[in-house]
DRENKE-323039 format. One record per residue: residue number from 1; x, y, z of N, C-alpha, C in turn. Coordinates in Angstrom, 3 decimals. Example, Ala and Ser with C-alpha at 12.3 -4.5 7.8 and 13.67 -1.06 7.14 Angstrom:
2
ATOM   num        nxx        nyy        nzz       caxx       cayy       cazz        cxx        cyy        czz
ATOM     1     13.190     -5.690      7.800     12.300     -4.500      7.800     13.200     -3.300      7.800
ATOM     2     12.850     -2.250      7.080     13.670     -1.060      7.140     12.900      0.030      7.870
END
This chain:
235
ATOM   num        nxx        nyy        nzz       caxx       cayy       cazz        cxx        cyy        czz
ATOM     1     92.547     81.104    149.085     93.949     81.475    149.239     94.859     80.268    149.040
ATOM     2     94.647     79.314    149.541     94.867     77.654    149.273     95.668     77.531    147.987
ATOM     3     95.231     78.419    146.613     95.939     77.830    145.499     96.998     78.729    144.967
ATOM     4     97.404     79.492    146.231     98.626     80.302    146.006     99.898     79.305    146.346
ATOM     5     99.657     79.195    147.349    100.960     78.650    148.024    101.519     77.342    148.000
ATOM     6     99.934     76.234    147.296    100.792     75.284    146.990    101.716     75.242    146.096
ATOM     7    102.336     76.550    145.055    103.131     76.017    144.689    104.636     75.960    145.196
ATOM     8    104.774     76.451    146.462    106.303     75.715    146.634    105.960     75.600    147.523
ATOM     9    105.821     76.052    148.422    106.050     75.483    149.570    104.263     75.121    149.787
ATOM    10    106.718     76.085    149.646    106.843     76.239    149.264    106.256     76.067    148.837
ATOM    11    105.737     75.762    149.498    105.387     75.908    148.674    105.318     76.698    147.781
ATOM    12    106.078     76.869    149.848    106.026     76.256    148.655    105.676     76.632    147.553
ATOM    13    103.271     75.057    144.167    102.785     75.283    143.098    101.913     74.970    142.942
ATOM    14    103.865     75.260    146.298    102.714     75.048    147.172    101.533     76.375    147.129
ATOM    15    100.748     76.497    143.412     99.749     77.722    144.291     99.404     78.778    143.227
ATOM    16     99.997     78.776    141.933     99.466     79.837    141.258     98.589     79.563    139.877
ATOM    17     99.410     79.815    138.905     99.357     79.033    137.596     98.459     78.657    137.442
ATOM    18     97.119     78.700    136.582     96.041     78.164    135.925     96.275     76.710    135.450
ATOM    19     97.753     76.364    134.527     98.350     75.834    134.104     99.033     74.453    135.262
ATOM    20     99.547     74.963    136.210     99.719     74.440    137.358     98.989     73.716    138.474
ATOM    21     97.791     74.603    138.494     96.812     73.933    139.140     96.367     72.645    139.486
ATOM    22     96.430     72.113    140.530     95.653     70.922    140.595     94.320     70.533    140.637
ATOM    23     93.527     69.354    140.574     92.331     69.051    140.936     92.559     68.236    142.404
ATOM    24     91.098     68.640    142.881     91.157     67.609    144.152     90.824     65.944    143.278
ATOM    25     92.159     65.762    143.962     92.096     63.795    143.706     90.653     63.000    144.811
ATOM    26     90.419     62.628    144.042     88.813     61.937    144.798     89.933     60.667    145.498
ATOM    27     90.644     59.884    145.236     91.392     58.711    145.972     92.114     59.296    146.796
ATOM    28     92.937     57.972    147.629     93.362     58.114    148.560     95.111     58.039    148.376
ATOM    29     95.515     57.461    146.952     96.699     57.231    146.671     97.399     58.095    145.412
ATOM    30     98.404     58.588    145.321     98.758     59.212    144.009    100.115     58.205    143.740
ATOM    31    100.065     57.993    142.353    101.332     57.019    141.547    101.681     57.357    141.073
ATOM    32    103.299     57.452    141.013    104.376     57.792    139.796    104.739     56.735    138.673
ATOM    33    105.087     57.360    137.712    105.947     56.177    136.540    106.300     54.796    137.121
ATOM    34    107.185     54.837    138.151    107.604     53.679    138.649    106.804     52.687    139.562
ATOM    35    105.992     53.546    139.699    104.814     52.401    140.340    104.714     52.702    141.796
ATOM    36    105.651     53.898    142.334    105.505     54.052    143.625    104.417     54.727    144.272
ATOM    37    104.033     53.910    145.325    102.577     54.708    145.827    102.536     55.723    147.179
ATOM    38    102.078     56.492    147.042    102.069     57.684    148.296    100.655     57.920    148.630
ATOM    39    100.391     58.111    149.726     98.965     58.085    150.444     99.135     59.263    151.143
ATOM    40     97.964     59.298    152.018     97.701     60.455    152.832     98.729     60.174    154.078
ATOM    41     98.934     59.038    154.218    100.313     59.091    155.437    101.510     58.391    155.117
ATOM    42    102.536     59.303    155.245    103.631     58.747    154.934    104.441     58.183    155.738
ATOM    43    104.784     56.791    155.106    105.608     55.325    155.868    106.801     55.576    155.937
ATOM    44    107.583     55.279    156.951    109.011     55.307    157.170    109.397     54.322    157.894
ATOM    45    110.918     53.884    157.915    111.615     53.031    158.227    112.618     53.407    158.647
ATOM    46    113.185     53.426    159.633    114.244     53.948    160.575    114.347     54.235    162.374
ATOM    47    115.480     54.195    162.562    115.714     54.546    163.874    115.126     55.977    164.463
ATOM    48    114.198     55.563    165.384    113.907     56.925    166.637    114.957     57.691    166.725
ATOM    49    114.871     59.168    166.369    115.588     60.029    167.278    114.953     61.267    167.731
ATOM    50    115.804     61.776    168.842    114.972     62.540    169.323    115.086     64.176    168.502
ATOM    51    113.529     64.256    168.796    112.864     65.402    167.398    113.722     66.918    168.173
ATOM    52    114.176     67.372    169.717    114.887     68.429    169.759    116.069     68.699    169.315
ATOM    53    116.237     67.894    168.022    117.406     68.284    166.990    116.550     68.642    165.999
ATOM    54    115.425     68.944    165.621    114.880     69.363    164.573    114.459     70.989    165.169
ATOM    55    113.869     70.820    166.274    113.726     72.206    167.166    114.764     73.048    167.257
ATOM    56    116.010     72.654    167.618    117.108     72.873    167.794    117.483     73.751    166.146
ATOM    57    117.338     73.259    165.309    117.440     73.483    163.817    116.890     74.617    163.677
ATOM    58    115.395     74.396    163.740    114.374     75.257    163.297    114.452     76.438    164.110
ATOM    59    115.288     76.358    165.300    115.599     78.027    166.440    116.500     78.936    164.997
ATOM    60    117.495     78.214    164.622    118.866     78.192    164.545    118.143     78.863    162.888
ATOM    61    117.495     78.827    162.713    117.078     79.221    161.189    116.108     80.743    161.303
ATOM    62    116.507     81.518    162.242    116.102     82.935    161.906    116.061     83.555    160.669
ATOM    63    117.571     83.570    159.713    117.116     83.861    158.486    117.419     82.751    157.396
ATOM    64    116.767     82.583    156.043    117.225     81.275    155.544    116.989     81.916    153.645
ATOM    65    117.799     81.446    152.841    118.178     82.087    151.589    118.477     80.943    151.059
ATOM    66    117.981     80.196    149.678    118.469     79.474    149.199    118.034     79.412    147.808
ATOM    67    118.700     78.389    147.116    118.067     78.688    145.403    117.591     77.417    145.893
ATOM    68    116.202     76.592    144.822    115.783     75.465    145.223    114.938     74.947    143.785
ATOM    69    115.269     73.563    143.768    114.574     72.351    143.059    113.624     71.966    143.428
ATOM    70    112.338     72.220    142.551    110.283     71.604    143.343    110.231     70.976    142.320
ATOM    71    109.917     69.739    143.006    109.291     68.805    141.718    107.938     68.355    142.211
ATOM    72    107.134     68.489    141.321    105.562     68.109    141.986    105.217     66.876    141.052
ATOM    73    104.545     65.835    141.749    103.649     64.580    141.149    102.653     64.233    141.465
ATOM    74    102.166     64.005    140.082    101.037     63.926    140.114    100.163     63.187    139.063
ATOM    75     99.431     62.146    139.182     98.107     61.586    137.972     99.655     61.200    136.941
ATOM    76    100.567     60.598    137.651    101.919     60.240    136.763    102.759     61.184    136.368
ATOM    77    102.402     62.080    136.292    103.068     63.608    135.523    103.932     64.258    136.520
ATOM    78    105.121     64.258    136.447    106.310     65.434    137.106    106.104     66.758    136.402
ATOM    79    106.262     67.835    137.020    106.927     68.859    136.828    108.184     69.837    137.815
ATOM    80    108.561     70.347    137.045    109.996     70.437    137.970    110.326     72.231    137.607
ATOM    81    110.062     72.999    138.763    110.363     74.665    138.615    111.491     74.660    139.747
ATOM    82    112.124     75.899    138.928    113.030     76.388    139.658    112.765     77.530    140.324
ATOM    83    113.967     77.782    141.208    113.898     79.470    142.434    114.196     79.699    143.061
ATOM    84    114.027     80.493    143.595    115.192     81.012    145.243    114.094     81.899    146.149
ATOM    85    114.275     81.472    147.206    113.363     82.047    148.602    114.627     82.498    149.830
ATOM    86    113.985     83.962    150.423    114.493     84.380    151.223    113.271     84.906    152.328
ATOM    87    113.788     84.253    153.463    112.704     84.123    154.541    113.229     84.586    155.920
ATOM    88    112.693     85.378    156.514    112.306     85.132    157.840    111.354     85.394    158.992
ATOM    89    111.682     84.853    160.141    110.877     84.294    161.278    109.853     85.519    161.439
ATOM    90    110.037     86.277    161.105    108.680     87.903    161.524    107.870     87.903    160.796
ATOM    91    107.688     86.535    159.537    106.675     86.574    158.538    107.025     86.851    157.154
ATOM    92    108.106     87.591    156.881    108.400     88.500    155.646    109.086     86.998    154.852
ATOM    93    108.765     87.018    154.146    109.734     86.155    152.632    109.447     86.780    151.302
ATOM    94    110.468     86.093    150.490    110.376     86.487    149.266    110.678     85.481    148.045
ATOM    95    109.249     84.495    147.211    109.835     83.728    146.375    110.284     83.981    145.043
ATOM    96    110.925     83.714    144.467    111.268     84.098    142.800    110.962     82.838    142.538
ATOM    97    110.196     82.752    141.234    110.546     81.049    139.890    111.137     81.898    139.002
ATOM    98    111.773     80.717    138.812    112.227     81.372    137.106    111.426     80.370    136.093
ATOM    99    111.708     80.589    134.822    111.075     80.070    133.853    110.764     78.695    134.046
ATOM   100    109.547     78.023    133.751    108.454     78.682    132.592    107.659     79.426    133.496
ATOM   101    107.629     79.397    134.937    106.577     80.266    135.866    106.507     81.591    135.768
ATOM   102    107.777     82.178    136.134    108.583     83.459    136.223    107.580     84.465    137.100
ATOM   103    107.098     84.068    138.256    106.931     84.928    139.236    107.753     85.373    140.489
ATOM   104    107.072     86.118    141.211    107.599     86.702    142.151    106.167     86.221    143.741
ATOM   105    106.824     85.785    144.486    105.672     86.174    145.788    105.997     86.712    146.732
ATOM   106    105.533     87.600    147.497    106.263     88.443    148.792    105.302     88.676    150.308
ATOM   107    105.856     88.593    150.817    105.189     88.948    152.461    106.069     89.687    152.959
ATOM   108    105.271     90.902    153.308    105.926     91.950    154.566    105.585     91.740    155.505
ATOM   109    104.635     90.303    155.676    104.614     89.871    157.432    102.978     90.274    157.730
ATOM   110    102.375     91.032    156.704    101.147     91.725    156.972     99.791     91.299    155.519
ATOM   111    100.705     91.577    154.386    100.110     91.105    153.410    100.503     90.029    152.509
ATOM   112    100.130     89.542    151.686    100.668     88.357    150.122    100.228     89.120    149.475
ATOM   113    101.600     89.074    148.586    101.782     89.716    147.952    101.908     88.688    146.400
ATOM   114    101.598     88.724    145.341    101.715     87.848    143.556    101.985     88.454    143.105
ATOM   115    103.123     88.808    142.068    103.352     89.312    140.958    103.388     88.511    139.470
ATOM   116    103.023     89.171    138.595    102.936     88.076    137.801    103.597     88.929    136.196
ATOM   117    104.888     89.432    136.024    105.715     90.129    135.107    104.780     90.044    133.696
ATOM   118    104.625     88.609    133.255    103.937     88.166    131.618    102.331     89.050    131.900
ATOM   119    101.889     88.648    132.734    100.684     90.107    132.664    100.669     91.254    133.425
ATOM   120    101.393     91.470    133.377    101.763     92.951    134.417    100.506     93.164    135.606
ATOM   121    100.374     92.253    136.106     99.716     92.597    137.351    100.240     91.960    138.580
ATOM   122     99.807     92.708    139.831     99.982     92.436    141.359     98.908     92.367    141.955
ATOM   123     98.687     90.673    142.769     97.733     90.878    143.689     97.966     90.953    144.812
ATOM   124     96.755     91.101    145.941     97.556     91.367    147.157     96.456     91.036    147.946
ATOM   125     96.798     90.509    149.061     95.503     90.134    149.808     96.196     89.586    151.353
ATOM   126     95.654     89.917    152.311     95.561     89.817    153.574     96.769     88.273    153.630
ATOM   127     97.469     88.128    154.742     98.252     87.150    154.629     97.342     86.062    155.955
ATOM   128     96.516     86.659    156.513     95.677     85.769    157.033     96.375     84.589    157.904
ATOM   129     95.803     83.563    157.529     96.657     82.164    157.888     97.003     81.331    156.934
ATOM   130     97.722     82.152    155.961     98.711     81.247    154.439     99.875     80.566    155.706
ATOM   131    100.454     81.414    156.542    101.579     81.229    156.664    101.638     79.520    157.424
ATOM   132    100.310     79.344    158.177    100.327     78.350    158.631     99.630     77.143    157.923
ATOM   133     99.337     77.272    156.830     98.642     76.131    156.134     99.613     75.961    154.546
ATOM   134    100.379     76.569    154.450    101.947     76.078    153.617    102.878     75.908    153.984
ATOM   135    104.181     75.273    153.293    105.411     74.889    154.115    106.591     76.168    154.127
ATOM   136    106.002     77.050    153.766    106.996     78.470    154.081    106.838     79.360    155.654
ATOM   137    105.403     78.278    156.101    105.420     78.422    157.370    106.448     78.043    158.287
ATOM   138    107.310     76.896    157.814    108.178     76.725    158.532    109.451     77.567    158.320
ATOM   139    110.075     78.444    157.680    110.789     79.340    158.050    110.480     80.630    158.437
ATOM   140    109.030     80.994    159.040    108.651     82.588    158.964    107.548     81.927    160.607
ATOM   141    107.286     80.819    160.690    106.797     80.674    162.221    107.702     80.651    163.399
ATOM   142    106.909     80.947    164.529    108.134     80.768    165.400    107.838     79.279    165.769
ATOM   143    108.759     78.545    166.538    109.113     76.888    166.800    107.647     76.990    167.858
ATOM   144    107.276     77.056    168.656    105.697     77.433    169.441    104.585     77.235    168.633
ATOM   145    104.464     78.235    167.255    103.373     77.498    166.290    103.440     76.711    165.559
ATOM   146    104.836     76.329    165.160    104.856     74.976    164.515    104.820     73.974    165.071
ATOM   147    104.843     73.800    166.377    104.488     72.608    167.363    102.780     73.045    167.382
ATOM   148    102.071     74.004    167.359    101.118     73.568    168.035    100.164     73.043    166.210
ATOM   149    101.291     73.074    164.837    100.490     72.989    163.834    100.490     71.624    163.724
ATOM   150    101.858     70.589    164.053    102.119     69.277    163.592    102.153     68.518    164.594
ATOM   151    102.147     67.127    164.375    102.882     66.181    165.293    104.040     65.314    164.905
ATOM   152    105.058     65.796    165.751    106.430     64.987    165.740    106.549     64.180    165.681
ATOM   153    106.997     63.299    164.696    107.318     61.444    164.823    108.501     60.947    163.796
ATOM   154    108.585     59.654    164.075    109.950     59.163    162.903    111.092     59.914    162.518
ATOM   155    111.706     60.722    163.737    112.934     61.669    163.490    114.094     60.502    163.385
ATOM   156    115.143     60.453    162.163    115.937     59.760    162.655    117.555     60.354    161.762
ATOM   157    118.447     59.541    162.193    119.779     60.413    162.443    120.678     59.252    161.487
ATOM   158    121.389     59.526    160.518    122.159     58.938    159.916    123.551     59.583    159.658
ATOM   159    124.427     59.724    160.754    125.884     60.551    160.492    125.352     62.074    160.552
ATOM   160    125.339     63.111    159.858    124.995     64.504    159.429    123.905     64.487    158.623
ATOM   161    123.424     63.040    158.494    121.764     63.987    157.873    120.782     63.138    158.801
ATOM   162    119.414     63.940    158.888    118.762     63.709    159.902    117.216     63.821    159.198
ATOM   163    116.060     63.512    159.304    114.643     63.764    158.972    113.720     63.520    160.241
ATOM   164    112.673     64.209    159.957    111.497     63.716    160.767    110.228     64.084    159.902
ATOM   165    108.904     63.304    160.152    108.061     63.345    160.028    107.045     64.308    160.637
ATOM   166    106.344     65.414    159.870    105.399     66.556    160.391    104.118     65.529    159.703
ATOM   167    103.044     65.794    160.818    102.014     65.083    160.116    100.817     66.036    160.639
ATOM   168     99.997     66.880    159.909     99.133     67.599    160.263     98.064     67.483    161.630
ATOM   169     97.945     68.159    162.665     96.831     68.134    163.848     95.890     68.179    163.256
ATOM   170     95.301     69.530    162.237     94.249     69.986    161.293     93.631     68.450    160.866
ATOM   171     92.121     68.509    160.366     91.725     67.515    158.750     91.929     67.655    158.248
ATOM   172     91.988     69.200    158.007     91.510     69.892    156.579     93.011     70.879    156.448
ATOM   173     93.603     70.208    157.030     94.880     70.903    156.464     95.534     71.330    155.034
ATOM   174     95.929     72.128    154.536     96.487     71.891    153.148     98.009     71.542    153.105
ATOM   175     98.427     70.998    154.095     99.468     69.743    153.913     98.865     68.623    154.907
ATOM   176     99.070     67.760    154.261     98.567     66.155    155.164    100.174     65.954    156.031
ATOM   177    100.776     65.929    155.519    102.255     65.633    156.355    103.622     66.481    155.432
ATOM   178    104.691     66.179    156.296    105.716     66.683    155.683    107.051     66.214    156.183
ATOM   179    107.839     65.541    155.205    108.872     65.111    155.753    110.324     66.192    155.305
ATOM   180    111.029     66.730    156.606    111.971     67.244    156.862    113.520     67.006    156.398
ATOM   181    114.118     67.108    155.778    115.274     66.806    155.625    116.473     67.984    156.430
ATOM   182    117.278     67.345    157.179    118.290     68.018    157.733    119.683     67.819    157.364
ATOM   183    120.744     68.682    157.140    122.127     68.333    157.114    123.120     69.103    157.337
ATOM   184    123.528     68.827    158.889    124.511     69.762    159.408    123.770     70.546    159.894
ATOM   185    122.216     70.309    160.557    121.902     71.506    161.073    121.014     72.382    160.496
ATOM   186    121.026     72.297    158.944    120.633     73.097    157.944    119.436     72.696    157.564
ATOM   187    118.216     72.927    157.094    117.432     72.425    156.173    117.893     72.656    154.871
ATOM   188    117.520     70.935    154.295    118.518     70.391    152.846    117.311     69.833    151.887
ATOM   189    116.144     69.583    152.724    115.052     69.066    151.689    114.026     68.959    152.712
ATOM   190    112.840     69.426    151.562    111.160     69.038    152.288    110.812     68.032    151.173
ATOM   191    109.470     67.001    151.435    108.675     66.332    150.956    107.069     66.359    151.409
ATOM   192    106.483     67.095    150.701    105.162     66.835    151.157    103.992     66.264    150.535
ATOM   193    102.975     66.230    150.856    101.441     65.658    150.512    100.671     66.749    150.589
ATOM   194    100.160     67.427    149.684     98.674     68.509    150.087     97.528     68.140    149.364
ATOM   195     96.236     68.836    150.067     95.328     68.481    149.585     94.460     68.355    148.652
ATOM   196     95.597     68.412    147.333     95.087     68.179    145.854     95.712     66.834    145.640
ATOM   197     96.526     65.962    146.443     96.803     64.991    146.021     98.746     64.711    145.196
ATOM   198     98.958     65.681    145.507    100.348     66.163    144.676    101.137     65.878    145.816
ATOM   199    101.830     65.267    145.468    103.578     65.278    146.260    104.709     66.064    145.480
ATOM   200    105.132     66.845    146.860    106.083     67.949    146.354    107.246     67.907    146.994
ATOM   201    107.777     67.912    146.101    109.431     67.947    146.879    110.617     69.122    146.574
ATOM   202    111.031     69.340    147.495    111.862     70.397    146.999    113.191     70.264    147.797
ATOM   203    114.231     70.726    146.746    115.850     70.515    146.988    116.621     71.932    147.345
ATOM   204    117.053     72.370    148.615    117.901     73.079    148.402    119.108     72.952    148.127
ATOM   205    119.832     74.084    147.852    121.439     74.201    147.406    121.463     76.114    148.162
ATOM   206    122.919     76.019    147.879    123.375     77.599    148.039    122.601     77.970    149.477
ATOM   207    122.601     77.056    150.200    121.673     77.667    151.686    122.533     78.698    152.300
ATOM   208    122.014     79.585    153.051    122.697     80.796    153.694    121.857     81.048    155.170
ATOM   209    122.392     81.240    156.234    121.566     81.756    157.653    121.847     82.651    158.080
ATOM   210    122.496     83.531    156.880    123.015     84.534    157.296    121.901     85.676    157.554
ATOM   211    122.187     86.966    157.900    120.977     87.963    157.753    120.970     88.772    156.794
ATOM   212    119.342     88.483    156.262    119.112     89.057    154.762    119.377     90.615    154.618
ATOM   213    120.020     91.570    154.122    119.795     92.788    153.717    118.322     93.123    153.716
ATOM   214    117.461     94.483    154.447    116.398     94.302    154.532    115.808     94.554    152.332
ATOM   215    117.111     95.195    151.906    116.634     95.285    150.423    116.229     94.584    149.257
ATOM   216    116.903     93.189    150.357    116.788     91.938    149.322    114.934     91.912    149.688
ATOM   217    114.484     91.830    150.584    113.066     91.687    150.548    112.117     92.785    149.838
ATOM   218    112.645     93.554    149.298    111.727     94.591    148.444    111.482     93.927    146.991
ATOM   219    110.020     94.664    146.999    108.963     93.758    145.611    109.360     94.867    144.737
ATOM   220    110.029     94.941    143.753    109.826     96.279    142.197    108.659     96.249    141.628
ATOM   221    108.117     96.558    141.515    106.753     96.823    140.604    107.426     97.610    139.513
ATOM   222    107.260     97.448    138.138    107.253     98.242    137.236    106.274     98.797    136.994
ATOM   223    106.224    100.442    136.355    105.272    101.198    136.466    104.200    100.568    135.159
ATOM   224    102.765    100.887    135.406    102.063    100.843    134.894    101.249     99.033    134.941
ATOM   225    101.999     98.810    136.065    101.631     97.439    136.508    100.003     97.330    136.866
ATOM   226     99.232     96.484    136.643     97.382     96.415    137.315     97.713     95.879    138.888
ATOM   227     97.274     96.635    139.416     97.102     96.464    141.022     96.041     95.565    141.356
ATOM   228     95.967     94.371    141.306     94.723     94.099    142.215     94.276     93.964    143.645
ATOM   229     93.713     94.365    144.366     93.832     94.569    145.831     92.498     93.965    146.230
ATOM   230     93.024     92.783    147.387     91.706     91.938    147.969     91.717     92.363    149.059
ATOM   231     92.387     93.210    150.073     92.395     93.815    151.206     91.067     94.331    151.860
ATOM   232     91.184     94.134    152.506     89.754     94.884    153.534     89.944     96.217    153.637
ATOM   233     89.391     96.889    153.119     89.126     98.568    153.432     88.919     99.032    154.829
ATOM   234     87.837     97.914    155.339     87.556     99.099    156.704     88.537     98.444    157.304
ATOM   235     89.485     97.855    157.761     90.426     97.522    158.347     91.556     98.812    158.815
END
């Protein structure tokens, strides 16, 4: 299930795509063009603050709507998809990419849901524990399991923008850490590490906390779409 969700969170590419796919990196470091190095733990520099302004945030984000910038790196290579996610706390979200990806992913809180338009098929399979081993966990968990997924550190406060450091409890997590971006309250940016070795970052814009129409969360299937279904029967 692992190579769904890395792609945005968001994974999050936190995941589909043949094309997209990563390999597990056998090292411990991944490098960009510029020579910058990222490891399995990420270094920071800044003033302590205290992390119940990130809690405080993350209450305050029942529903969350935004269009968003993922750029993933990797073995030197950027790539950069676009999209918009609408999420909330009962589990349910909904991602769109647009081109060159051009999918759809959905949760009614019960299943995952893939659509994939260029081959007309839908898969679907138990939502299990995606929600807690990608970063779309953090708008569809409640603040209780996301404390008991990370550990809090390096929160710090510059005027109206604010970050902290999530760094996985798990080993075998499929994020190693994740750094938070806050502004005004809002989540404005994630940065993470997962366990293919890829750093992903993603930019929002157009954020909204408002409450989603329950219609905006409906999946269209066009008819004559291939169903694939990984669901448990005797369930």
């Amino acid at each position: 299930m692992r190579y769904f969700i890395s792609i945005l969170f968001f994974s999050l590419v936190v995941f589909l795509n043949p094309t997209l796919k990563a390999t597990t990196n056998s090292g411990e470091n991944t490098y960009d063009p510029e020579g910058k190095i990222y490891s399995d733990t990420k270094e920071q520099v800044g003033l302590s603050e205290d992390s119940n302004y990130l809690f405080n945030s993350i209450n305050k984000h029942q529903y969350f709507s935004a269009k968003f910038e993922q750029t993933t790196l990797q073995e030197k290579k950027k790539r950069l998809i676009e999209g918009e996610i609408r999420a909330h706390r009962s589990g349910i979200f909904k991602i769109s990419y647009y081109e060159p990806l051009n999918e759809v992913m959905f949760s009614d809180g019960k299943d995952f849901y893939r659509f994939d338009p260029e081959l007309e098929q839908l898969n679907i399979q138990p939502l299990e524990e995606l929600l807690k081993e990608t970063p779309v966990g953090l708008f569809t968990l409640s603040l209780k399991e996301i404390k008991e997924l990370f550990i809090f550190s390096e929160c710090r406060k510059n005027l109206n923008q604010f970050s902290c450091l999530l760094t996985s409890k798990k080993e075998e997590s499929f994020i190693k850490w994740i750094d938070i971006g806050v502004k005004n309250n809002i989540f404005d940016s994630f940065e993470y590490l997962d366990t293919f070795g890829q750093t992903v970052s993603l930019k929002f814009k157009n954020v909204s906390l408002n409450k989603i129409p329950n219609n905006e969360f409906k999946l269209n299937i066009p008819e004559g779409t291939d169903i694939v279904s990984f669901r448990n029967s005797n369930k």
